[in-house]
N, C-alpha and C positions, 0 to 999 in steps of 0.2 A: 262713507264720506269721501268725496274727492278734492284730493290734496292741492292747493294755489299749486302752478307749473313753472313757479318762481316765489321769492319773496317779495312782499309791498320796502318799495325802498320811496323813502320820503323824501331822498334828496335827487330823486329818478328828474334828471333835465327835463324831460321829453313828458311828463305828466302834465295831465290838462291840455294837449293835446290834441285836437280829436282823430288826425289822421294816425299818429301813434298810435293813440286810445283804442284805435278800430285797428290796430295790427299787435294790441297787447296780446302776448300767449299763442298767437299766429292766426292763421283766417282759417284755416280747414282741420281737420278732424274725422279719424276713423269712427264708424258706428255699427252696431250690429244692423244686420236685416233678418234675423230669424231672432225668437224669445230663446233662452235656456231658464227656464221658472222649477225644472227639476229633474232629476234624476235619470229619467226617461229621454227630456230633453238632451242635457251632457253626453247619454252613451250614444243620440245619434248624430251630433254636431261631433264629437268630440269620439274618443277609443270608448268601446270596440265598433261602436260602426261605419267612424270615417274610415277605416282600413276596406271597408266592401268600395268605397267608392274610388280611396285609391290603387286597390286590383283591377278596378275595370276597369281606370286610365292607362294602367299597365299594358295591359291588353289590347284595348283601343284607345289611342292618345287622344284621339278626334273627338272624346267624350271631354276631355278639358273642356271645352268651352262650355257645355252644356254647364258642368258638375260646379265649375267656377268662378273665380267675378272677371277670368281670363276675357271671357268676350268683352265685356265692355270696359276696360281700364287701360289709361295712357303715362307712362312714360315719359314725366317731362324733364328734359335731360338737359342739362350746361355745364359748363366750367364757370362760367364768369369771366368771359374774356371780352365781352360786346354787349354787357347790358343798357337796353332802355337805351340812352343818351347818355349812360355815365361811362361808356366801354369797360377797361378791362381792370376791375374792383374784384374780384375771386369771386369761389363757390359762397363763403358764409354769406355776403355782401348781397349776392343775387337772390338767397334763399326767399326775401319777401314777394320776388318780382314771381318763383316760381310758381310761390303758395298760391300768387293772386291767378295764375293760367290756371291750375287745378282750382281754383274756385269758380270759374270763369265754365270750364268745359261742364264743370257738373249744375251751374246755374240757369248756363243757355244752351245745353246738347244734354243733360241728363248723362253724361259721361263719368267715371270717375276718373282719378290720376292721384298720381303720385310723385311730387316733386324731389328731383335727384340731382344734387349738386357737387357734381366731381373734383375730385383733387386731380386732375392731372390736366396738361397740355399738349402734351403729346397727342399726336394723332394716331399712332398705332395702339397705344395704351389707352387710348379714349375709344377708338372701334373696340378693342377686344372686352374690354369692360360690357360697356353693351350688349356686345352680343354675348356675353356668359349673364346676364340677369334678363333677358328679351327670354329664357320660356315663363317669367312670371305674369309677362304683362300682352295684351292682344296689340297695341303700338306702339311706336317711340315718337315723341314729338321733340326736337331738336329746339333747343330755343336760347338763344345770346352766347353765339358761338362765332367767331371774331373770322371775317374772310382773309386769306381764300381757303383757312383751315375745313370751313365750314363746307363745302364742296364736296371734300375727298371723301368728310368723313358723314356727310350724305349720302353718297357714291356706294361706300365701300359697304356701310350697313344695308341699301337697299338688295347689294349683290348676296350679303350672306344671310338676310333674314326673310323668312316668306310672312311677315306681317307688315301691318303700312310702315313705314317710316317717312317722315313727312318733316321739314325746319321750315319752322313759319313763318320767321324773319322772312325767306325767300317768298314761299309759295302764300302764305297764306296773305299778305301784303299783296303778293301780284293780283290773285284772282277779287280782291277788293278793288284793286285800282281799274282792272279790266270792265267790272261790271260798271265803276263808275261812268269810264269810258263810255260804254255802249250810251248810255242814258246823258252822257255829254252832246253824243254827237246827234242822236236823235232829235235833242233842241236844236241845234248848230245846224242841221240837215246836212253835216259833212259825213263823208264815208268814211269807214275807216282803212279802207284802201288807196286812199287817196290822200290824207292826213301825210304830215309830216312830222316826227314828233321825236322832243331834244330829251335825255334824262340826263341829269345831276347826279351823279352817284354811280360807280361799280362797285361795290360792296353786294353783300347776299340778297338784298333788296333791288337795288338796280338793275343786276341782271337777271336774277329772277323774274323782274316784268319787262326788262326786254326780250325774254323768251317767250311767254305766253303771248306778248304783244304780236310779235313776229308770227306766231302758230295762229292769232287769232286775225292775222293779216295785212297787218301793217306791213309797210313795204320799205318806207322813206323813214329811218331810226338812228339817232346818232345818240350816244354812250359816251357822255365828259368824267373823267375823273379829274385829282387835282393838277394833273399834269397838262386837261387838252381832251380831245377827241380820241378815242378809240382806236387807232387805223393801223393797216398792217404796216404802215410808215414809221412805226415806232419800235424801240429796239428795247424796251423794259416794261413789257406785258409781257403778266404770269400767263399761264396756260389758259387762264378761263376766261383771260380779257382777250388775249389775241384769237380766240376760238371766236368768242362774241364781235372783234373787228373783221373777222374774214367772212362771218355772216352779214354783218351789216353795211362793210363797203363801201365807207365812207372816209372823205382823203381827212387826213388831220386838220386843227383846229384848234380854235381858243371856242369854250364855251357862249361868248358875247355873238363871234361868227355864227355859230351853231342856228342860234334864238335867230338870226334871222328868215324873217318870212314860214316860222317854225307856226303849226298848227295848235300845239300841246308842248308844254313845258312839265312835265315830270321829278319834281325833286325830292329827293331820296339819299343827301349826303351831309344837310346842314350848309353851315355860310350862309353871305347873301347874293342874290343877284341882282345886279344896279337897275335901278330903275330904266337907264336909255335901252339896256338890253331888252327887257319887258315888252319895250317900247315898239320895238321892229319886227315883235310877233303878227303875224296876219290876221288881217279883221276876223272878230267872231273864235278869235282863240280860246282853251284853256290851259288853267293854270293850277294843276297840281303841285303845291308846295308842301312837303310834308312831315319834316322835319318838326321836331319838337324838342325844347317848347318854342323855336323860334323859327319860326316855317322860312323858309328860304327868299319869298318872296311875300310882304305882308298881305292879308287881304284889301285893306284900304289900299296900297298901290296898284293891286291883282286887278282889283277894280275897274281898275282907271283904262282896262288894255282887254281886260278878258271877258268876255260870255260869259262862261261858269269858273267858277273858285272852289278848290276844294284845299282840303288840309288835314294835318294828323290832331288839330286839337278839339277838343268837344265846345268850346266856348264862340265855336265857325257855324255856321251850317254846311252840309258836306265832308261829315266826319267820316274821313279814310281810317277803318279800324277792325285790325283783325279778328277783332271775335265777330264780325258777322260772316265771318270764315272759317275759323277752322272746328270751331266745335258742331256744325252741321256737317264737316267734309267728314269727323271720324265720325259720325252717329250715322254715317251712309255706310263708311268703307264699312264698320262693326256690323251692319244691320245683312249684309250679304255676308259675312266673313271675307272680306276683301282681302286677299296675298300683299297687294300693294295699289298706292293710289295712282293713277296713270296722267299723262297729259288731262286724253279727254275727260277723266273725274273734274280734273279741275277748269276744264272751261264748261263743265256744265254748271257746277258750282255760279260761277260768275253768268252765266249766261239767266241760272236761275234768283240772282240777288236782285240781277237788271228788271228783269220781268215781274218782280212785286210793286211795283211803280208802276201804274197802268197811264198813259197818254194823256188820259186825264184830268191825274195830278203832279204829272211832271213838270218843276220849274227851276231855274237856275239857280235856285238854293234848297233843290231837294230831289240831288240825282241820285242817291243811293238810302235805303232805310235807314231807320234810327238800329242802335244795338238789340233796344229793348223792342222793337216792335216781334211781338209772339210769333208771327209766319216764316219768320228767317229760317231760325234751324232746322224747322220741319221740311221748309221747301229748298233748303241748301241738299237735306241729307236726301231726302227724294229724286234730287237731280244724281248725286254722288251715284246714289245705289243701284240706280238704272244706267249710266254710265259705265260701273264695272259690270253688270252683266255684257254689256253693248261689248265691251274691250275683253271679255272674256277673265277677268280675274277675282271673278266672285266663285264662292263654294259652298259645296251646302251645309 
């Protein structure tokens, strides 16, 4: 008999429900993958004969992944400092946001995880945590972890651990917004070297896709926080914003400045921005607003100025959304033994979301796939896997 994982409380608020209802007891759950029906079973799952299998991880470590569920299980790691849109609510608070990523990788990547909600805020004591539980698991997936904490402690795990580590906030966002990009501009027939393009947001997100943007050739990028423009004119940028001003080289600014004559509008911080800004965008512009649940700029006004609309909600067409990211990027980096995921991983990633959309059927309210369409993860992870060999960080 298996025991309720709680008692029935009658006077439970939250009953009847249904989004509760569907988070009663929590969303995921371990299960076996082999039978133990007897005896025979037990002594080879279990003493004396798991002791043969862990002698000869002894011996040869490189047999972990074979012998264990090491190859394919993620690490999804927070404190609770930047969750979703509610920021910095702690580890318990987060727990449901975690359970739904691990339900998320193992539904659309065949992935497993394990959701990990730390007590600490420290960034030294949050690196070293990780790396003393990282031989359990084959990646770390870093997820609502408040900037510019989130950076170092990107940083500093990717130096000490030779498996991927990946925060998704950052990357997995960028390589969605990039592929939408590609299939923007293709309607648009604008370049993307040529393009001009404002984002709303330094946070993990903002510069995360002012990075890939840049790598994937953008030239003309300016970077608002609440203060203004980005530029080396400013004398209160951390380290990772004035690193991101002295690459993009643009003189300071009010965001309203920015939007004009701007190709792509990129938002990724919340707020609004006024309609007359919108306004001064260049013909045939888009508009990434993506903030949720209250996109930064509505679509009914996006409308009124833009080509394409895109956004973080599913109730838009042009639903900017990381799961058709990152549970194809680890089912690649897993599929080679990937050390770490590199640039080029992730602009094939995006290079391969853009490409399921054939010419065809491309129209200004269907520039990137649905979550659910089935060829995502397979042809995310297909790019990823051929990517690390290309970059050299796969293994056998």
């Amino acid at each position: 008999m298996v025991a309720e994982p709680f008692p029935s409380d009658s006077a439970d608020a939250y009953a009847g429900d249904p989004v509760f209802e569907l988070h009663r007891g929590g969303k995921i759950e371990v299960t076996s993958s082999v039978k133990v029906a007897d005896a025979d079973d037990l002594s080879k799952a279990y003493t004396p004969g798991v002791a043969r299998v862990c002698t000869a991880i002894a011996e040869d470590p490189t047999l972990v992944r074979r012998y264990t569920w090491k190859s394919n299980v993620v690490a999804v790691v927070t404190d609770g400092t930047a969750v979703l849109g509610l920021g910095d609510i702690g580890p318990d608070a987060s727990l449901p946001v975690m359970e739904g990523k691990a339900l998320l990788f193992k539904e659309f990547g065949g992935v497993d995880s394990v959701p990990i909600a730390l007590d600490c805020t420290d960034v030294d004591e949050f690196v070293e945590t990780v790396v003393r539980m990282a031989p359990s698991f084959g990646g770390i997936n870093l997820e609502d972890i408040s900037a510019p904490r989130c950076f170092e402690i990107e940083r500093r795990l990717k130096e000490r651990l030779d498996i991927p580590v990946f925060h998704d906030d950052q990357h997995g966002t960028a390589v969605v917004v990039l592929a939408a990009l590609r299939n923007a501009l293709r309607l648009t027939g604008k370049s993307i070297s040529d393009i001009r393009v404002v984002i709303s947001g330094a946070g993990a997100a903002g510069v995360a896709c002012a990075r890939i943007l840049l790598q994937a050739g953008v030239s003309d990028l300016a970077v608002v926080d609440s203060k203004g423009v980005l530029s080396q004119d400013r004398a209160d940028l951390n380290p990772v914003k004035l690193s991101l001003a002295k690459d993009t080289g643009v003189p300071s600014g009010r965001l309203v400045d920015a939007l004009d004559g701007a190709d792509v509008f990129l938002g990724v911080s919340g707020g609004t921005v006024p309609e007359e800004a919108i306004a001064r965008m260049a013909p045939g512009a888009m508009i990434f607003a993506l903030a949720n649940p209250n996109p930064e700029v509505h679509p009914g006004i996006a409308h009124r100025y833009a080509a394409v609309v895109a956004t973080g909600r599913s109730d838009f067409p042009n639903q900017i959304n990381n799961v058709l990211a990152f549970p194809g990027i680890f089912r690649g980096a897993f599929d080679v033994n990937a050390s770490r995921i590199t640039e080029g991983m992730k602009l094939a990633a995006a290079e391969a979301l853009a490409n399921l959309i054939s010419p065809e059927d491309l129209t200004a309210d269907y520039i990137i796939p649905s979550p659910f369409d089935p060829r995502v993860a397979p042809a995310v992870a297909k790019a990823v896997a051929a990517a690390a060999h290309t970059d050299g960080v796969s293994r056998p």
